[in-house]
Structures are given as C-alpha cells and as structure tokens.
GUTORGU-985981 format. One record per residue (C-alpha): residue number from 1; x, y, z. Coordinates in Angstrom, 2 decimals. Example, Ala and Ser with C-alpha at 12.3 -4.5 7.8 and 13.67 -1.06 7.14 Angstrom:
BEGIN
R    nr         u         v         w
R     1     12.30     -4.50      7.80
R     2     13.67     -1.06      7.14
! end
This chain:
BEGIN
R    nr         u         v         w
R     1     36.56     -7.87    -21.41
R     2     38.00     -4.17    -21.71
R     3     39.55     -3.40    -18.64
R     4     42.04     -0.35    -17.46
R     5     43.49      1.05    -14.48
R     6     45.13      4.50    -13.30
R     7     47.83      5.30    -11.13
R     8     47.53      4.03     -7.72
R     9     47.79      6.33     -4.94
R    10     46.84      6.46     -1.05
R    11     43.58      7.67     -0.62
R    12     40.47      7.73      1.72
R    13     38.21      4.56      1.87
R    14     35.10      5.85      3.65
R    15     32.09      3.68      4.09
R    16     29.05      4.53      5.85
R    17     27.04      1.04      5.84
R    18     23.08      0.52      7.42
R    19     22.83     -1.66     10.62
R    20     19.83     -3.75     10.60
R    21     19.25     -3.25      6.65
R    22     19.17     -7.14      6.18
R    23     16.53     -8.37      8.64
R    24     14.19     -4.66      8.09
R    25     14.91     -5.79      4.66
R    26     13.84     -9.89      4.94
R    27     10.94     -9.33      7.16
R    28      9.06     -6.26      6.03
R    29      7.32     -4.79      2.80
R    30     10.42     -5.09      0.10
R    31      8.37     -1.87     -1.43
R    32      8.30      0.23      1.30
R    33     11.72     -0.52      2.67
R    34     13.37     -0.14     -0.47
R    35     12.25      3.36     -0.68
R    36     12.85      4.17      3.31
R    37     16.98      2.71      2.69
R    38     17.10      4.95     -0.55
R    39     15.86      8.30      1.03
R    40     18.25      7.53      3.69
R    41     21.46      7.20      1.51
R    42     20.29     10.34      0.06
R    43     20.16     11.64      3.03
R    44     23.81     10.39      3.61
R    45     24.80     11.27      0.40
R    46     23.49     15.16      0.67
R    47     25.66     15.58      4.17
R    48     28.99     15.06      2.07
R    49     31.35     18.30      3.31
R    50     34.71     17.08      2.89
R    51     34.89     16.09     -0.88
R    52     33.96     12.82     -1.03
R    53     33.13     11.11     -3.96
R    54     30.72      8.28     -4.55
R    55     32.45      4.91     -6.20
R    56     29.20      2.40     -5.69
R    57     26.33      2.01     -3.98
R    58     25.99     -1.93     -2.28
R    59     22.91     -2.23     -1.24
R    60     22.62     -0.45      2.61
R    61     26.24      0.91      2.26
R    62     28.17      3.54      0.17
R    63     31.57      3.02     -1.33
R    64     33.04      6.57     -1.02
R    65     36.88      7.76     -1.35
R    66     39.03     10.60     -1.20
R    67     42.57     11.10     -3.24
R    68     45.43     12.80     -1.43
R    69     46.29     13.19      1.96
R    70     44.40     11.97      5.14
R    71     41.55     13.99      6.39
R    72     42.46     15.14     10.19
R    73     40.95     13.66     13.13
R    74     38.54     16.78     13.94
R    75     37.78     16.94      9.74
R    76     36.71     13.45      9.77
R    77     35.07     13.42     13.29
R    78     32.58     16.47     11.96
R    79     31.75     14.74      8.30
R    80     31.02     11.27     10.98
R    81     28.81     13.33     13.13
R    82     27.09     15.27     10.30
R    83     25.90     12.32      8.46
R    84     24.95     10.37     11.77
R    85     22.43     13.49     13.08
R    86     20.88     13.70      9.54
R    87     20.31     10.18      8.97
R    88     18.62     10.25     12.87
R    89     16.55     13.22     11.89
R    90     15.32     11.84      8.76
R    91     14.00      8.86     10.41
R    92     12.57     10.94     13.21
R    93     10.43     13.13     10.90
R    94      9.42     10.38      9.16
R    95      7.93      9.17     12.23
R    96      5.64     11.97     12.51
R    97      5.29     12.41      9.28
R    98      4.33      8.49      8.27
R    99      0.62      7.16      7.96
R   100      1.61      3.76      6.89
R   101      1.49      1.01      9.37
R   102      3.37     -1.65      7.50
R   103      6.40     -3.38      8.73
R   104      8.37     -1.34      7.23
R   105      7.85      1.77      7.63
R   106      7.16      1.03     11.93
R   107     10.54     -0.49     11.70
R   108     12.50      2.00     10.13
R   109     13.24      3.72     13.52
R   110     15.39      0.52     14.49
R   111     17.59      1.36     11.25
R   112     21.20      2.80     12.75
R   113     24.09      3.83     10.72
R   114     28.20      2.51     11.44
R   115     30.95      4.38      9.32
R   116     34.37      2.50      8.21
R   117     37.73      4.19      7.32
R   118     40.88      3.55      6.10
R   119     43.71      4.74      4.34
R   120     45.54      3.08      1.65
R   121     46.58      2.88     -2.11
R   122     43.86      2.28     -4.04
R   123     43.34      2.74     -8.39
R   124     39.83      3.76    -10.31
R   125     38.89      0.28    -12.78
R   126     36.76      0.59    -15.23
R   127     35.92     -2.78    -16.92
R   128     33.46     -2.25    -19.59
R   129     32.99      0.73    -19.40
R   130     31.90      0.99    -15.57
R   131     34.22      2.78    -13.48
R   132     35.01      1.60     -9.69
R   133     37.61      1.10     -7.04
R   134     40.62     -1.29     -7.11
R   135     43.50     -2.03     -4.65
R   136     44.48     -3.45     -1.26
R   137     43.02     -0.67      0.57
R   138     39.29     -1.00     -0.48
R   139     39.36     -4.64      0.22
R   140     40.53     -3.68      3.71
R   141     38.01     -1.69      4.07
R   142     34.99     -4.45      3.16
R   143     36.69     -6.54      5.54
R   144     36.71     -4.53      8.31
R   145     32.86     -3.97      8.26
R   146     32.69     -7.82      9.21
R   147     34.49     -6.80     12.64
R   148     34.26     -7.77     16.72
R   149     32.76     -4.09     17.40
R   150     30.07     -5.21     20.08
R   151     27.74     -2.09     18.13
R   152     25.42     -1.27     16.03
R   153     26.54      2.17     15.72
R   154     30.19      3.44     15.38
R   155     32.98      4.93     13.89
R   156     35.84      3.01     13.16
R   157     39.41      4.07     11.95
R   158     42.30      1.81     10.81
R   159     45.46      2.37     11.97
R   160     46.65      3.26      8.64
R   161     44.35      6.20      8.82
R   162     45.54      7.08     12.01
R   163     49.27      6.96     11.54
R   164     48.26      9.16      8.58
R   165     48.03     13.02     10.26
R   166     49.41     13.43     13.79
R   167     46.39     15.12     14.70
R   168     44.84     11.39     15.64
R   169     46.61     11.16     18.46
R   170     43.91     14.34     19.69
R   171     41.16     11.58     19.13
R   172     40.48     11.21     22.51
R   173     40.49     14.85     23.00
R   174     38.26     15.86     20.56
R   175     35.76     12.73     20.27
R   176     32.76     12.81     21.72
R   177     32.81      9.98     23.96
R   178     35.13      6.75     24.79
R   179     37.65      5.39     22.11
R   180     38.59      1.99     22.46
R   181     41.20     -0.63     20.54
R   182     41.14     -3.77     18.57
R   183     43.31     -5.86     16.08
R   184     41.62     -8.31     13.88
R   185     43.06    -11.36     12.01
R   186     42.00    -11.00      8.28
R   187     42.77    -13.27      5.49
R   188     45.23    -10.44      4.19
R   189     47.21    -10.10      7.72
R   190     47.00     -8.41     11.18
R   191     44.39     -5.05     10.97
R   192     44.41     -3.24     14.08
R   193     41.72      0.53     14.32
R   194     40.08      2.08     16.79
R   195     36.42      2.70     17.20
R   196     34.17      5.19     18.84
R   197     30.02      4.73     19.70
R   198     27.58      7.16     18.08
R   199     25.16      6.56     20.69
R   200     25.68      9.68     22.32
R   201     25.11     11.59     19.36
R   202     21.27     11.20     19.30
R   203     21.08     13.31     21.95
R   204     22.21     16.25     19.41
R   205     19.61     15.48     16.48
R   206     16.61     17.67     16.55
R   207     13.14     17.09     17.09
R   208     11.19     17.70     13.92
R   209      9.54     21.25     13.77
R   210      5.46     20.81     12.95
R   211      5.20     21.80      9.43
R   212      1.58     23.81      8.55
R   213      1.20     22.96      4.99
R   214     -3.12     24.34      5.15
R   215     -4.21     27.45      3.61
R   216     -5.59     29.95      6.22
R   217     -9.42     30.91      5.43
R   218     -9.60     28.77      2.40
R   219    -13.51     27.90      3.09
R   220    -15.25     29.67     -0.15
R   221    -15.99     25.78     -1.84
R   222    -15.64     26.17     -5.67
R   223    -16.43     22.87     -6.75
R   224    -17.41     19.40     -5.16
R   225    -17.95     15.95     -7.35
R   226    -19.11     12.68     -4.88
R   227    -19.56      9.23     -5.87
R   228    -19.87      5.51     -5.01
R   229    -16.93      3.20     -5.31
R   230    -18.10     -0.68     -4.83
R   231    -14.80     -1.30     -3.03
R   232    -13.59     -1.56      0.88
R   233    -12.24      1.80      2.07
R   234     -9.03      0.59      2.38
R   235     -8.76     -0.52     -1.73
R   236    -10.02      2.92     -2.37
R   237     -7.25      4.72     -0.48
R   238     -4.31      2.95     -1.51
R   239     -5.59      3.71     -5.50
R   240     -6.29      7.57     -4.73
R   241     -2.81      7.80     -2.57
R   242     -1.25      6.77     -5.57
R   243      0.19     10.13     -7.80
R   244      1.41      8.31    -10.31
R   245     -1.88      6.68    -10.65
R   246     -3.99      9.54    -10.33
R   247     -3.79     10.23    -14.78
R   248     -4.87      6.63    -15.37
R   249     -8.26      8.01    -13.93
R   250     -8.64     11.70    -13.69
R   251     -9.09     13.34    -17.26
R   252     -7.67     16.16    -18.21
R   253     -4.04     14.92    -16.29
R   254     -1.90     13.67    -18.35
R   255      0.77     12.68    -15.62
R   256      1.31     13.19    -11.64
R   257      5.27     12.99    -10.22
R   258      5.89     13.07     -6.75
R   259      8.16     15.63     -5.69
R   260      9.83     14.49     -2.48
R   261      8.88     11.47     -0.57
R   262      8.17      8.04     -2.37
R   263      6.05      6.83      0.46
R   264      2.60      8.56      0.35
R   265      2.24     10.30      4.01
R   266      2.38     13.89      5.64
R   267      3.72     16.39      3.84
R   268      4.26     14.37      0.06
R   269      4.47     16.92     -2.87
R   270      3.06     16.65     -6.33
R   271      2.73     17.82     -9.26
R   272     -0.01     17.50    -11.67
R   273      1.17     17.78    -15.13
R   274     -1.71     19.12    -17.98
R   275     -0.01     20.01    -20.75
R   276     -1.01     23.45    -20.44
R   277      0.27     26.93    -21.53
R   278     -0.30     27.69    -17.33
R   279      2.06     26.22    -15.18
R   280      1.40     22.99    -13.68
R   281     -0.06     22.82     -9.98
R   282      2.02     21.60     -7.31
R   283      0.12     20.44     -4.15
R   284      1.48     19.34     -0.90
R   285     -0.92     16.89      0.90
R   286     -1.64     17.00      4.84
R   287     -4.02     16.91      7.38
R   288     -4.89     12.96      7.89
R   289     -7.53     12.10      9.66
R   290     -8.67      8.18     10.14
R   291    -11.27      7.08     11.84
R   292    -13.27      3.24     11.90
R   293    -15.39      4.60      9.08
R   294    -13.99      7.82      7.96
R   295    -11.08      8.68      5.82
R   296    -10.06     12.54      5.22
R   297     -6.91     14.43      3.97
R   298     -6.38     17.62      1.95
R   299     -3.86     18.43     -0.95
R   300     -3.36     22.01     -1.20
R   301     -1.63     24.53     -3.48
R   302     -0.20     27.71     -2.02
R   303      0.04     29.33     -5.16
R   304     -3.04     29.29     -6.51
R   305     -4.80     29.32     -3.09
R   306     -6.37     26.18     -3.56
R   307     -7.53     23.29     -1.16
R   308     -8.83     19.86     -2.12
R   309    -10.34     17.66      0.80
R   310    -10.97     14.43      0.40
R   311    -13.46     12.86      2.36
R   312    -13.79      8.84      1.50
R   313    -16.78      7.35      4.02
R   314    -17.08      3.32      4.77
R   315    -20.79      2.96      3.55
R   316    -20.19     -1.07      4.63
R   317    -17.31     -3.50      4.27
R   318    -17.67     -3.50      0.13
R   319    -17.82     -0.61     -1.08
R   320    -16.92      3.85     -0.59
R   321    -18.49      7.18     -0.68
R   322    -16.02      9.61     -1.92
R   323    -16.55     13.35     -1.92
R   324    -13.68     15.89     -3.56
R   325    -14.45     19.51     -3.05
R   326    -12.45     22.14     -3.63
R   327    -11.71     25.56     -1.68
R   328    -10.16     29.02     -1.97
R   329     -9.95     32.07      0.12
R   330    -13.46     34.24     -0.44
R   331    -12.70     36.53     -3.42
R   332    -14.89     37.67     -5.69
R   333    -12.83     38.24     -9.24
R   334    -11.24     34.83     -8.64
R   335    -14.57     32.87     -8.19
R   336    -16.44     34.37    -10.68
R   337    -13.64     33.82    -13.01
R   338    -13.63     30.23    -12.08
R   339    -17.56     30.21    -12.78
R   340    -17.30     31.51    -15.93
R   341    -14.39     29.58    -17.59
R   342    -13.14     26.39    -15.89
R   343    -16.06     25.00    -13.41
R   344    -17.71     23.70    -16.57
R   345    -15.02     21.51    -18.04
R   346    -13.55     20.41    -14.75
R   347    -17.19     19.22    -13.59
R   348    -17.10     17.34    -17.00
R   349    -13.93     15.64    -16.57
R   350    -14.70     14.43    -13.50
R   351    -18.06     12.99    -14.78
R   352    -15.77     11.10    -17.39
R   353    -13.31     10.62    -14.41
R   354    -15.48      8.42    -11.88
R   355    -16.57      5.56    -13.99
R   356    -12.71      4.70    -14.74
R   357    -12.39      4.80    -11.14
R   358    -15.30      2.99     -9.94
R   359    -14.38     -0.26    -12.63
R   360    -10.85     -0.11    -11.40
R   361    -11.39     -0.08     -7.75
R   362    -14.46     -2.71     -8.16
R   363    -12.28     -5.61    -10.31
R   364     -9.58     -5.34     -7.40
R   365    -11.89     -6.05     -5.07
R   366    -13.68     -8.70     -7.37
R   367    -10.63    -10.45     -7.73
R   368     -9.29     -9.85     -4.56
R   369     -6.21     -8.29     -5.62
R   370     -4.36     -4.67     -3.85
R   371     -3.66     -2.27     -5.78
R   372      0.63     -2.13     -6.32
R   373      0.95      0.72     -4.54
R   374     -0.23      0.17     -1.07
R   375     -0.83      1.78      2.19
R   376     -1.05     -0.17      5.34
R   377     -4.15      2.14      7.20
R   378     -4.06      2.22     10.86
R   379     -5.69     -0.97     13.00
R   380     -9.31      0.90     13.83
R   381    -10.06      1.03      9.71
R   382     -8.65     -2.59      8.60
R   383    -10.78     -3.26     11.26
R   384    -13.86     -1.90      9.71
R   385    -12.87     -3.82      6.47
R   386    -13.27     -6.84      8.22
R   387    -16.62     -6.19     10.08
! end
C-alpha cells in the first residue's frame, strides 16, 4: 500500500453533518431518501463562499477544510447561515413541489442540518491513489460531532478556532442568538467550544415563489394517441413517471435524462434525446392533478410551444385508459407544417409504441411486481386500486 503525505499545517476543519439522516434513512424508502440527502448536500455544497474545499463525503456529512489562517467570527457566521437557509429552502420547495407520498419524501421536512469547526494541523493522504485528510485536527473534529449539545441544529466552534482571530470574542455580538459553553472529555484529552442554535434562522428562509411552468393559449391539439393498459392506475404511473424509462417504450427516443430533480414531481425537467440534426426537446412537467379515478399532468416545452397532457383514467382496479395529446398555440404555418411532415411518423411510432407498453405494464401486474422506479400516489387513488 502506496501511501504519502504533505506538509502539515493549521487549517479549517468544517463539517456540516444531517440530523435525523439515520432513522429518515432506516425507516423510509432507501430510493427516495437517498436521492432527497444527495440534492441536499448539493445544495450545501453550491452555498460554499469562503473557499472551502471538499475532502469526502460520509454519508449525511461533508468533510470540508480550509489551509491558512482562521476564518473570522462574522466570515464564518455568514458561510453557517448561508448554508442553513438554503438547505431549509430546498426542503420547503420540495414540499410544494413533491407528489410522492412515501416515507420518505413526507419525512424529509424533519431533516435539520448541525455544522462542526475546528482549527488545527492537519496533512492531505493519499493512499492508493485517493487523496484525503490526515492529522490530529480532523479527528477532533469527528469527535466532536458525538457531543452533549442538547440540539438538533447548531453551530459549534472549538476553542482552537476561537483562540484563532480575536474577532471571536465579538461572537456574542454578532451571532444571531444565545452562545453557550461546554468542555468534553475525549479519548485524545479535554475539548472545550462553544455552540450557537440555528433555530432562529428559519425564520429568515423564504417561502417558495409559485413557479408557472404552462404555456399560455396552447389549446390548438396537434396530435392525440389513447389506449388500454391491463394494469392498476397506480403501475401505469410509476412506468410513465419514469424518464429514463420512457426510450424502452416510446420509438423514435433513443434516451430521456432528467435535468434537475431525481424524484419525479412538480417542476422535473427532461430531455428527450433523438438523435436528430434538430436539437433535442427539453420539457418541464407540471400541473398534477389526482383524483380516486383520474390521473392528469402536462410536460411542456417553451421553446417549441408545445404541451403534452396526459390523462391516465381508472377503467377498474386492473387495468388504464391513457390518452396523450399534444397542443400548441393556434398558428397556421406551424400546424400545417406539422401536418405535412411529422404527424405521420409520430402517429406511427406511437402505434409501434403502445404494445411495448401495454406487455410491460401487464407482466408487472401479472406477477405482482412495481416497477423500480416508484411513486407513492396520494391515499384517494391507492384507494381506488384496492376497490
């Protein structure tokens, strides 16, 4: 084993860490959550403003340091407060945003966020290759995330830190509510730090502004294809919510990628890739509606004007009427255009499209399997599935 080390030197230990990953993790979809914990560190990750770089990822926490002298009190305070009010508007707009009703993705608004700091010497490693942290001060650091903080959500700041820049000694000025003092007894020696509650800070994090993703007067219908899935509603939801899916049966796509969120719900983008000299539509997919027998939502592309509704109809508890039209603004050039030159092989695709689909969605339900990509629909149509 290859292993090397560079100069040590004090640096920055910052670790932002998930509170509650564990049990959200142990007691809800391990799909679902997965995805929810990595959006977040994104999130995290994308509020960086003081130069911090990334050394590891463990699970629901992120290894990050800084070289060279301490950050001030007020420097580190803002980069605290930054990540906190993202992470808390994340999760809020994917409230609104959500259809899901698994375990998960209800229980990601208990998910709260505690930062660690210290300062200390500390090396880069890299032992085969892989590159990551090495000294006394980073195992400090891991150590004082298992701490007697009575909180979910803090800050916390060694005294190392603190002794590190006079400006600490503002921290009860210029914090943002009540700092309070503890020493711990570690296997490494006496750590004493200070910590401040984040509570307060939720009452800074926006509400999330209503997003219209619809195309205004886009009611000339240029093409609609229907058909008859022997399959619950629910089965035939989760397999046409699935983009990545979508060019197993649809002909004439050779892939879908999804373009933001990795949870189908309000607002997902995606982008349907043909292989074509034109470039490759990108629609953004809103307007749920769910009723005991009903199913409707509509992907639409700004660019090219373009709305698809779906409209998938309970006909009884085995099997689904689908019907996919699409709609532009009224304009005469465009439509005839579209009559002329593409209505013909798109109408043909999809009549090579909806047998795939219907075999598919019929041997889950035969065998009573879901398809690996699931959404968990709301209470009134699981309901109808099991009328």
């Amino acid at each position: 084993m290859k292993t090397n080390h560079d100069k040590i030197e004090n640096s920055l230990i910052y670790i932002p860490d998930i509170s509650g990953y564990t049990t959200f993790l142990n007691s809800t979809e391990i799909s679902h959550s997965k995805h929810i914990v990595e959006e977040l560190l994104e999130t995290i990750l994308s509020a960086n403003e003081i130069g911090l770089v990334l050394s590891e990822i463990e699970g629901d926490a992120l290894l990050m340091y800084r070289r060279g002298k301490a950050p001030t009190c007020q420097e580190l305070l803002s980069q605290i407060q930054k990540m906190y009010i993202n992470f808390h508007a994340h999760l809020k707009k994917y409230e609104t945003q959500r259809i899901c009703s698994c375990g998960a993705c209800i229980a990601a608004t208990d998910l709260e966020l505690k930062f660690v700091t210290h300062y200390g010497e500390l090396a880069e490693t890299v032992i085969n290759n892989r590159p990551g942290l090495f000294g006394p001060a980073v195992i400090a650091a891991h150590r004082l995330l298992k701490n007697k903080v009575d909180s979910e959500s803090y800050g916390l700041f060694s005294s190392e830190l603190m002794s590190a820049c006079p400006s600490w000694f503002k921290l009860n000025e210029l914090a943002w509510g009540e700092t309070s003092h503890l020493e711990e007894e570690y296997d490494f020696g006496k750590v004493i730090y200070s910590f401040l509650e984040l509570e307060k800070l939720k009452e800074r994090v926006p509400e999330p502004e209503p997003e219209d993703f619809s195309i205004p007067n886009a009611t000339k219908k240029i093409f609609e294809t229907e058909g008859v899935v022997e399959a619950p509603i629910e089965i035939t939801f989760n397999v046409l919510s699935d983009y990545y899916f979508r060019s197993e049966f649809v002909v004439g796509q050779l892939a879908n990628d999804m373009q933001n969120h990795k949870i189908f719900q309000h607002g997902s983008i995606h982008r349907c890739l043909l292989g074509k000299s034109v470039p490759d539509p990108v629609f953004v997919t809103h307007d749920f509606n769910f009723n005991k027998k009903k199913i409707t939502f509509v992907e639409s592309d700004k660019i090219n004007s373009i709305s698809v509704v779906w409209i998938l109809q309970a006909i009884d508890k085995d099997s689904t009427h689908i019907t996919h039209s699409s709609f532009m603004k009224p304009h005469f050039l465009k439509g005839i255009l579209f009559s002329l030159f593409m209505k013909k092989n798109v109408t043909k695709d999809w009549d090579n499209s909806w047998p795939i689909l219907k075999e598919y969605c019929k041997k889950l339900a035969t065998e009573n399997k879901v398809h690996p990509n699931s959404i968990v629909l709301p209470k009134e149509v699981k309901q109808m599935t099991n009328d």
